[in-house]
C-alpha positions as CSV (number, residue, x, y, z in Angstrom):
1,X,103.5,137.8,113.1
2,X,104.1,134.2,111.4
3,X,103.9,131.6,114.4
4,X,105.9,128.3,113.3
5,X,105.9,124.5,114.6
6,X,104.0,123.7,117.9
7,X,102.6,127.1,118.6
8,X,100.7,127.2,115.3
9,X,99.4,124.3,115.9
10,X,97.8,125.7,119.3
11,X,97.1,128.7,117.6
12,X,94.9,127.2,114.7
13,X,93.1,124.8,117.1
14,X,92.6,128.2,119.7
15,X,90.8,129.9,117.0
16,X,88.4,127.3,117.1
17,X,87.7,128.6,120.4
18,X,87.9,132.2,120.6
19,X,86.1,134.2,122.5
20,X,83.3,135.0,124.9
21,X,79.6,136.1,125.1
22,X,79.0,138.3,122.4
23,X,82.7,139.0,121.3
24,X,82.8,135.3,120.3
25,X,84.5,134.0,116.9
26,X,83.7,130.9,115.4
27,X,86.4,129.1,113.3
28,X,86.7,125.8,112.1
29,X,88.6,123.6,114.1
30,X,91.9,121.9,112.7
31,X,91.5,118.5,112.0
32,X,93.5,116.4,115.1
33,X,96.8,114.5,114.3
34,X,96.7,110.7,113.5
35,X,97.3,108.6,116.9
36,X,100.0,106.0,116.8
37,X,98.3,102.7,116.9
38,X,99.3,102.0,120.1
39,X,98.9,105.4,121.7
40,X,96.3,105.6,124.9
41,X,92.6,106.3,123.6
42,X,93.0,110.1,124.5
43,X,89.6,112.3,124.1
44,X,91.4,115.8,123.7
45,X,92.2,116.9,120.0
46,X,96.2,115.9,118.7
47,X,97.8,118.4,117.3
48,X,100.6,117.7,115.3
49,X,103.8,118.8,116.3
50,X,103.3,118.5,120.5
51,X,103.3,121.8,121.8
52,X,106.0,122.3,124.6
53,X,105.6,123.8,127.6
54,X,106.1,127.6,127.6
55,X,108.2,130.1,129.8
56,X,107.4,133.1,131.0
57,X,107.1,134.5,134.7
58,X,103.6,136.4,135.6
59,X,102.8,137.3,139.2
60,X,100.5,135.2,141.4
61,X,97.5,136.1,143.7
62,X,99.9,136.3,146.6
63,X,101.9,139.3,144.4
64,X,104.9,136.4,143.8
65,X,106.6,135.7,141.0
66,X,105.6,132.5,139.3
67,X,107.6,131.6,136.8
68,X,105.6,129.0,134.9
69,X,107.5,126.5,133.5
70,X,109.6,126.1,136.9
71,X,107.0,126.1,139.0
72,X,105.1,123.4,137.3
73,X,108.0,121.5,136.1
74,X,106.7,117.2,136.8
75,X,103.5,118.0,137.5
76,X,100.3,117.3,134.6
77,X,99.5,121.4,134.3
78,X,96.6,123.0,132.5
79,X,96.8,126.3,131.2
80,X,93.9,128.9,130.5
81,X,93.8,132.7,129.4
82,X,90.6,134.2,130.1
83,X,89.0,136.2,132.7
84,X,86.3,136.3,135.9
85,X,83.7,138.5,134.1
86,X,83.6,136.1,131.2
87,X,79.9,135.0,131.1
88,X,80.8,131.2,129.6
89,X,84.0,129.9,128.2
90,X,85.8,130.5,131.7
91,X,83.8,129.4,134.2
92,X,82.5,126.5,132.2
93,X,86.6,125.3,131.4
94,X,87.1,125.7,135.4
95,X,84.3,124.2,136.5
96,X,85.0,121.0,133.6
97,X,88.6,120.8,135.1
98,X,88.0,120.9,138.8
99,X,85.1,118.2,137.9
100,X,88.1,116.5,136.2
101,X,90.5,116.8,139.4
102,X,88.2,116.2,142.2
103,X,87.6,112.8,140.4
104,X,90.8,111.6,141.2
105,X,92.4,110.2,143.9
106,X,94.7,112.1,146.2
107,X,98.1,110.3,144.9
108,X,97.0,111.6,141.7
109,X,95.4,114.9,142.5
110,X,98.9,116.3,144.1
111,X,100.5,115.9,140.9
112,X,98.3,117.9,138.9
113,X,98.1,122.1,138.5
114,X,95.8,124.6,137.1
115,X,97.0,127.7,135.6
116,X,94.3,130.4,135.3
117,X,96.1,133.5,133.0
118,X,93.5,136.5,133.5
119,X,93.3,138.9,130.1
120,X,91.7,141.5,131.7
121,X,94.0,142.8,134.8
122,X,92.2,146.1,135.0
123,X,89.5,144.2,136.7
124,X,91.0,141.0,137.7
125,X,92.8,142.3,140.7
126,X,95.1,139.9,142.7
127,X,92.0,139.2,145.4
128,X,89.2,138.9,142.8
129,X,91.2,136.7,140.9
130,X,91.9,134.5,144.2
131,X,88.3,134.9,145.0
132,X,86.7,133.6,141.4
133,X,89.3,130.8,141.8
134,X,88.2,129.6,144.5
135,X,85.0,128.9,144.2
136,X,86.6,125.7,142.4
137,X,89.5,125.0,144.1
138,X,91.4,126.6,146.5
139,X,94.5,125.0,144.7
140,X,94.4,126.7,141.4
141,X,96.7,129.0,140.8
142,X,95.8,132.6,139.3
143,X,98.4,134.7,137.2
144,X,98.0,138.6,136.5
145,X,100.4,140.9,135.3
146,X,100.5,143.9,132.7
147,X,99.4,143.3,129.2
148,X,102.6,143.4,127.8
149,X,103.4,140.4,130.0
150,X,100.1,138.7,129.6
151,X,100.3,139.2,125.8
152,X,104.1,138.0,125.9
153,X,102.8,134.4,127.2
154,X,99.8,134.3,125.3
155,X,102.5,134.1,122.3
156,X,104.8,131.9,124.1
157,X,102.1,129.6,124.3
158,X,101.3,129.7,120.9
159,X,98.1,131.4,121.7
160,X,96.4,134.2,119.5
161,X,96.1,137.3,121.2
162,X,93.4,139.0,120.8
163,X,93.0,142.7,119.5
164,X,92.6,145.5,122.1
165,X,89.1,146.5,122.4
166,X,87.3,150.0,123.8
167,X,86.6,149.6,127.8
168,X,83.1,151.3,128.5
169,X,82.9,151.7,132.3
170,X,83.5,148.8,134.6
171,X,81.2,146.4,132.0
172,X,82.8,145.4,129.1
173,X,83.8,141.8,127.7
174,X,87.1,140.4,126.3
175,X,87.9,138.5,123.4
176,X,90.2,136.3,124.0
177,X,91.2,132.1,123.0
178,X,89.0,129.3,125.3
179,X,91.3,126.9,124.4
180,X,92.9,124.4,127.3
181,X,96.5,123.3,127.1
182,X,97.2,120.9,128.8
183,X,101.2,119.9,129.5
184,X,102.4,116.5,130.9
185,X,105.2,115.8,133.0
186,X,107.3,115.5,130.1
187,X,106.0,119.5,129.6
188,X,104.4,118.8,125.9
189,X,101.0,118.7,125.5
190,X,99.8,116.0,123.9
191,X,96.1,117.3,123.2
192,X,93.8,120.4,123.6
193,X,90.7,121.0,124.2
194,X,88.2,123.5,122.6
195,X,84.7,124.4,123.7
196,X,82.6,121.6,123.7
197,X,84.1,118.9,125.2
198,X,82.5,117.4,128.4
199,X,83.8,117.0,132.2
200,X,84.2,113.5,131.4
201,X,86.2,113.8,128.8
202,X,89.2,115.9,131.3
203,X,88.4,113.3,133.8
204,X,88.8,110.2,131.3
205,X,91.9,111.7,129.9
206,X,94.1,113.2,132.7
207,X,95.6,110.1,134.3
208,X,96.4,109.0,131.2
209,X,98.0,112.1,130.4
210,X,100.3,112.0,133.9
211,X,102.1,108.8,131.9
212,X,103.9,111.0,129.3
């Protein structure tokens, strides 16, 4: 399938993260857009056109419906697909971005959401989900649903989905993108990040990215 426009922009920059533990693919990143001369001094990678915001409805850890794009709608969101028994990519991207929350103040803090998409519902159940979330912040939101669903808004999001691999018992790993999208108020985002960026770097950029 031929992706087009904003998503294969996220898609080429997601492939530069792909992955965990031993199912991990390295590809070389794409090269960031040019920044506008007076544009803020953003760390995240530009791609080139600005991703908008996707839609798609996956159920929370509470068994709601969330649909995404409504339920975030004005607030600075971040979006991530991965999954609890990820031994790297994951918990380092949620433990970078509640670094990068808990450094702001309140008045900005309340404006801001994390969106954790779990690839791997067969073990991610509702309460394990809420569970491995927590252990960063209470406030992050977890999204399961079946992988028709979960695959549907990896797309929507411009976000390679990865092939189906063989389960072997209860310990097995997932391939799956490590890329972090993050959407402004105005729901495009205006960079990405890959592996390898630093907590400072989510923490430098995210007021800045509450002005768009």
């Amino acid at each position: 399938m031929t992706r087009t426009g904003p998503a294969a922009a996220v898609a080429a920059l997601a492939l530069a993260a792909a992955g965990c533990g031993d199912h991990a693919a390295t590809h070389p990143a794409a090269a960031p857009a040019p920044r506008q001369a007076d544009a803020p001094a953003l760390h995240g990678l530009v791609p080139s056109p600005l991703p908008r915001k996707p839609s798609f409805t996956l159920t929370d850890t509470a068994g709601r419906p969330f649909d995404f794009a409504a339920r975030t709608r004005g607030r600075l969101t971040y979006l991530y697909f991965g999954y609890t028994h990820c031994p790297d990519a994951c918990p380092t991207a949620m433990t970078d971005l509640a670094y990068a929350v808990h450094s702001q103040p309140a008045s900005i803090r309340h404006r801001v959401a994390v969106v954790f998409v779990t690839v791997d519902p067969r073990r991610d159940t509702r309460r394990a989900l809420r569970a491995w979330l927590d252990h960063y912040d209470r406030a992050f939101v977890g999204l399961t649903g079946s992988i028709a669903a979960i695959d549907a808004a990896e797309h929507d999001a411009g976000v390679p989905v990865a092939p189906a691999e063989p389960e072997a018992g209860s310990h097995y790993a997932v391939s799956h993108s490590s890329v972090v999208l993050p959407y402004s108020p105005d729901g495009r985002a205006h960079v990405v990040y890959t592996q390898g960026f630093r907590p400072a770097d989510f923490a430098h950029d995210l007021p800045l990215l509450l002005r768009y």
